[in-house]
Legacy VTK file of the C-alpha trace (Angstrom):
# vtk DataFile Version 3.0
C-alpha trace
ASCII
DATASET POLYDATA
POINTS 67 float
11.275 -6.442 15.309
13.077 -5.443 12.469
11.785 -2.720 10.143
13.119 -4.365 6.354
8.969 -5.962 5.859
6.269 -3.160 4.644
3.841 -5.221 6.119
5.125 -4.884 9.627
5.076 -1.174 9.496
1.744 0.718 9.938
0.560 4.583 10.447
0.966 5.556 14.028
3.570 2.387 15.264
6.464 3.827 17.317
9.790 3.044 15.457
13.473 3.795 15.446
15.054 4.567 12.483
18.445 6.077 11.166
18.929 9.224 9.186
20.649 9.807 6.307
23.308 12.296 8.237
23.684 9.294 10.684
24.279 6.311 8.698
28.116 6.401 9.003
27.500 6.852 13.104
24.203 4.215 13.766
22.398 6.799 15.722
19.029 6.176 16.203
16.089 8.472 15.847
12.446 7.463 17.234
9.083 8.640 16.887
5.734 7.907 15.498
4.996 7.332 11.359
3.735 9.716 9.491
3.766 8.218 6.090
5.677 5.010 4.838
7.439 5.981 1.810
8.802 2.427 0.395
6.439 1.051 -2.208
8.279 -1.973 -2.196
7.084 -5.193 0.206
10.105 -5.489 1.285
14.384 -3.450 1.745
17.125 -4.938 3.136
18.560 -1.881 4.747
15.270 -0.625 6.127
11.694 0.819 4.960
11.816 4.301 4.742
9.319 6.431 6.509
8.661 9.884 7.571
7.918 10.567 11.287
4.872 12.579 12.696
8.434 15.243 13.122
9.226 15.575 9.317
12.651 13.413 9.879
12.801 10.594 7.281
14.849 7.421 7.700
15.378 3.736 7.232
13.286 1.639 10.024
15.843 -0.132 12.406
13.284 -1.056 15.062
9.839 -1.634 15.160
7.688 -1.103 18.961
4.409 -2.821 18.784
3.972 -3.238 22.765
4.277 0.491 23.060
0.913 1.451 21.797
LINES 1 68
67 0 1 2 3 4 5 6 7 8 9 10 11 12 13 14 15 16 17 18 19 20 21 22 23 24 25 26 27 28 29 30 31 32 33 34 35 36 37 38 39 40 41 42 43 44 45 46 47 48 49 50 51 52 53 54 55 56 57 58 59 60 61 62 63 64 65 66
């Protein structure tokens, strides 16, 4: 699942998302949500979010089964 819906994206879900630094390279970074920072319903490059680490990216993937 794709990570550019707010609605899809709760406290706690495991995610992938890409850095600021690493937009040029597409690395991924995964963890847990902290806080969803996007106010908007919806971004086409990605909601932004800060993981339970402090990082804060765009969502690229969204693991629901995981939990």
């Amino acid at each position: 699942m794709n990570g550019t819906k707010r609605e899809d994206i709760k406290t706690g879900d495991y995610v992938k998302i890409v850095l600021k630094e690493d937009q040029r390279t597409g690395r991924l970074t995964d963890g847990y949500v902290k806080d969803i920072l996007t106010k908007f319903p919806q971004h086409q490059y990605g909601i932004k979010v800060r993981l339970e680490t402090g990082e804060v990216g765009r969502v690229k993937e969204i693991f629901k089964d995981l939990l």
